[in-house]
DOLO-800579 format. One record per residue (C-alpha): x, y, z; residue in one letter. Coordinates in steps of 0.02 Angstrom, whole numbers, plus 50000, padded with zeros to 5 digits. Example, Ala and Ser with C-alpha at 12.3 -4.5 7.8 and 13.67 -1.06 7.14 Angstrom:
# residues 2
506154977550390A/506844994750357S/
***
This chain:
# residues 343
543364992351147X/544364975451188X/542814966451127X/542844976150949X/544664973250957X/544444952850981X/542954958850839X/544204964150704X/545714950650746X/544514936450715X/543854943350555X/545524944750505X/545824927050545X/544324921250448X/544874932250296X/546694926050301X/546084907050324X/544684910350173X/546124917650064X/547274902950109X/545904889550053X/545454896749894X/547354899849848X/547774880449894X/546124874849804X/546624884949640X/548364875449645X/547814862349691X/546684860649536X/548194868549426X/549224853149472X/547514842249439X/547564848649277X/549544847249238X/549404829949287X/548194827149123X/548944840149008X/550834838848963X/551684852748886X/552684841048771X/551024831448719X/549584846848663X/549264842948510X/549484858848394X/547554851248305X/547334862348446X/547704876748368X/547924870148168X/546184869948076X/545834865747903X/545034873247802X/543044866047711X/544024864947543X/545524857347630X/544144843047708X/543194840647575X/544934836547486X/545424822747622X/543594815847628X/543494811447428X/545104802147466X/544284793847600X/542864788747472X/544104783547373X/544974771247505X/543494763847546X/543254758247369X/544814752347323X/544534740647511X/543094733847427X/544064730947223X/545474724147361X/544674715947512X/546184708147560X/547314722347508X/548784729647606X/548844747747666X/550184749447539X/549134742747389X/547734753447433X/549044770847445X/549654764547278X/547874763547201X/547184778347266X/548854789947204X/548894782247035X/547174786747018X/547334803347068X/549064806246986X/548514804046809X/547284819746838X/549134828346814X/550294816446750X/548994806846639X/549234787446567X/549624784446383X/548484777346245X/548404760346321X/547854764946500X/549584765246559X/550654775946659X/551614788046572X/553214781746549X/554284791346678X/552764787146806X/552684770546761X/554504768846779X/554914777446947X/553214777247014X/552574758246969X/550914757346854X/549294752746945X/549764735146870X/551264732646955X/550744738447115X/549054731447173X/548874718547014X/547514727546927X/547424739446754X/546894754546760X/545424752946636X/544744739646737X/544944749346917X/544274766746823X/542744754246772X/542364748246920X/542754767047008X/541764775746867X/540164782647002X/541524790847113X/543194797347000X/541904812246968X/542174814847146X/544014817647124X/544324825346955X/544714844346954X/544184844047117X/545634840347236X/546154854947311X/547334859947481X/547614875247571X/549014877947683X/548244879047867X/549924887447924X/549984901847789X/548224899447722X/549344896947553X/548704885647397X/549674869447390X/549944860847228X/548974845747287X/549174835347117X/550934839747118X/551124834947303X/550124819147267X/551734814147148X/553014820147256X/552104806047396X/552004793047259X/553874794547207X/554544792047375X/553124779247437X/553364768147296X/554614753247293X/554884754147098X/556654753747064X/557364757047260X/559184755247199X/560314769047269X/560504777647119X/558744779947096X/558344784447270X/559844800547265X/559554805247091X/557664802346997X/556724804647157X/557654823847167X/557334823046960X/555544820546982X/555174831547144X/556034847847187X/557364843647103X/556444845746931X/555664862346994X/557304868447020X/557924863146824X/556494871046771X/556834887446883X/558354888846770X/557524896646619X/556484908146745X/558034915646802X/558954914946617X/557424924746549X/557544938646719X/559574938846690X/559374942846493X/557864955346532X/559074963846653X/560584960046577X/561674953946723X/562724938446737X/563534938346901X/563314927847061X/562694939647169X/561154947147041X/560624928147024X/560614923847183X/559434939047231X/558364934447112X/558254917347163X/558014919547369X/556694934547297X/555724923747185X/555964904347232X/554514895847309X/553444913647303X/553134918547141X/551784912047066X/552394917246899X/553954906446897X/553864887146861X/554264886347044X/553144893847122X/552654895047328X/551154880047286X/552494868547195X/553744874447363X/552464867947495X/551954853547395X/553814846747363X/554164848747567X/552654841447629X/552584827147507X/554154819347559X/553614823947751X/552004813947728X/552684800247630X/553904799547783X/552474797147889X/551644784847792X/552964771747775X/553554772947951X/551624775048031X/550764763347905X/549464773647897X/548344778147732X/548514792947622X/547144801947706X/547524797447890X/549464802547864X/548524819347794X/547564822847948X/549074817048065X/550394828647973X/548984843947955X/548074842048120X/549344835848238X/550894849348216X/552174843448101X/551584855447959X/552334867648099X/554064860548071X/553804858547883X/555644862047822X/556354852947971X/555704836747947X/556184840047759X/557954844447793X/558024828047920X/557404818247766X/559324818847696X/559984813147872X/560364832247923X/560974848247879X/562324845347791X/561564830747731X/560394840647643X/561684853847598X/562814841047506X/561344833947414X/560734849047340X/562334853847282X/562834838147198X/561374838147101X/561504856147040X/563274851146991X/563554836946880X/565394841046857X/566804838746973X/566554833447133X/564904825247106X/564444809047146X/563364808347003X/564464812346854X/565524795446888X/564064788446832X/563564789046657X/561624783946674X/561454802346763X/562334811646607X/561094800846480X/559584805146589X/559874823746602X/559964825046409X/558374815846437X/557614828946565X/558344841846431X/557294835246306X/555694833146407X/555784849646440X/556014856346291X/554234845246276X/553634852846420X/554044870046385X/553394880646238X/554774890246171X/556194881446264X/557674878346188X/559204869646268X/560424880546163X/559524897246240X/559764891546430X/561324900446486X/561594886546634X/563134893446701X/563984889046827X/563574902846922X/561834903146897X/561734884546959X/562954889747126X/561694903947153X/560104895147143X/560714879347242X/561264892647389X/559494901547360X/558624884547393X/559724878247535X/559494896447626X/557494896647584X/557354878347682X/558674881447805X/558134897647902X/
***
């Protein structure tokens, strides 16, 4: 009896020692593995894939960089960016009868002349075997939402606010905005004009829920959800660009892969210098009347009867004189636009 006794209290021993060396090996490899893996430093890639259309996108560019290294063998990172977006661009923005820019690109952009020293006749010569490569067929799909980005359009938004043509203050607060979301919000004017005729209302509060219901979703506005991600994640890559040095397709992968598309409107908003950096902004370019920066300075009154025009250009059917751009219409979509990027 005592010996089944002595039996039992030594396999309970045993058990209790096994249980205590595979509890302190377990930890023990837990704290093995902490030491390699940081919280702070998994790389969302981990979880963020992109998609075969979103790949073969990024590897034409790629194809593209490597030529424009061999048309520029001593050429900068910057001078290769610049080629390879001009080249792209023009699938959108297009170059006049003389293979130049178009003149607003070629103004606030820089032509392919003026930033790597060579026309673009001459570089779509020598790039003739692989532009096939690229045109029509650059497309990007969100890997967040799975959502179609406006890639040209993004491609632009990069280019405006990479480039160094014309970095006076003035440009940098007012055409960059002009030429990115700023000109998807002018043009989101006549969307909600035509919506507050159709339903006849004119009041703050009917605009506004139109705008926060239809702003970077539709895809039947001329601001749609593609033209939304592509004006927040151009100036987030361009960001990344300039400060990383990195090449178009590398800043790509980084902002993609590596998590910051997770913070999209973030890094957007931090763009301005903060919240109500960005809140200020907005609202002094929907308003060039009292109070704005911008209407003390006539350049930005000749240039929106400029934009006017263009769009009228632009825009089948569009007349300035039809555009009820009220006051309250402009208050209501720059609070609809602040409140879809702030969350």
């Amino acid at each position: 009896m005592k010996n089944n006794k002595r039996f039992n209290i030594l396999l309970s021993m045993l058990l209790l020692s096994f249980a205590i060396s595979i509890t302190f090996a377990y930890l023990n490899n837990e704290n093995r593995v902490a030491e390699f893996i940081d919280d702070d430093e998994i790389p969302l890639g981990g979880f963020l894939q992109l998609d075969s259309t979103s790949n073969n996108t990024i590897d034409r560019i790629k194809v593209l960089e490597d030529r424009f290294r061999e048309i520029l063998p001593e050429g900068t990172v910057k001078q290769i960016n610049n080629g390879v977006m001009s080249i792209i661009r023009r699938n959108k923005y297009g170059y006049n009868s003389e293979g130049a820019n178009s003149i607003l690109w070629e103004r606030y952009a820089g032509s392919m002349n003026e930033e790597i020293g060579l026309s673009v006749p001459h570089v779509e010569n020598v790039l003739a075997d692989v532009l096939n490569q690229v045109d029509g067929k650059l497309e990007l799909n969100d890997p967040v939402s799975s959502a179609e980005i406006d890639f040209l359009h993004m491609i632009a938004v990069i280019d405006i606010n990479y480039s160094d043509a014309g970095t006076d203050s003035y440009k940098e607060e007012c055409y960059k905005y002009l030429l990115t979301w700023g000109g998807d919000l002018e043009t989101f004017l006549i969307d909600m004009d035509r919506n507050a005729k159709k339903e006849s209302y004119n009041s703050y509060d009917d605009y506004y829920e139109y705008a926060i219901n239809t702003l970077g979703i539709s895809s039947e506005t001329y601001f749609s959800e593609s033209d939304f991600l592509a004006d927040l994640d151009g100036v987030n890559i361009a960001e990344i660009m300039i400060s990383d040095e990195l090449l178009l397709s590398e800043a790509l992968l980084k902002y993609y892969l590596d998590g910051d598309v997770s913070k999209r409107k973030e890094k957007f908003v931090d763009h301005f210098g903060g919240e109500s950096e960005f809140l200020l902004s907005v609202k002094q370019f929907m308003f060039n009347g009292e109070g704005s920066k911008y209407s003390e300075d006539p350049r930005f009154n000749r240039f929106m009867i400029g934009f006017a025009a263009l769009k009228m250009m632009m825009i089948e059917n569009y007349v300035t004189d039809s555009i009820d751009d009220s006051v309250e219409m402009r208050r209501a979509l720059a609070q609809a636009f602040i409140d879809r990027v702030v969350e």
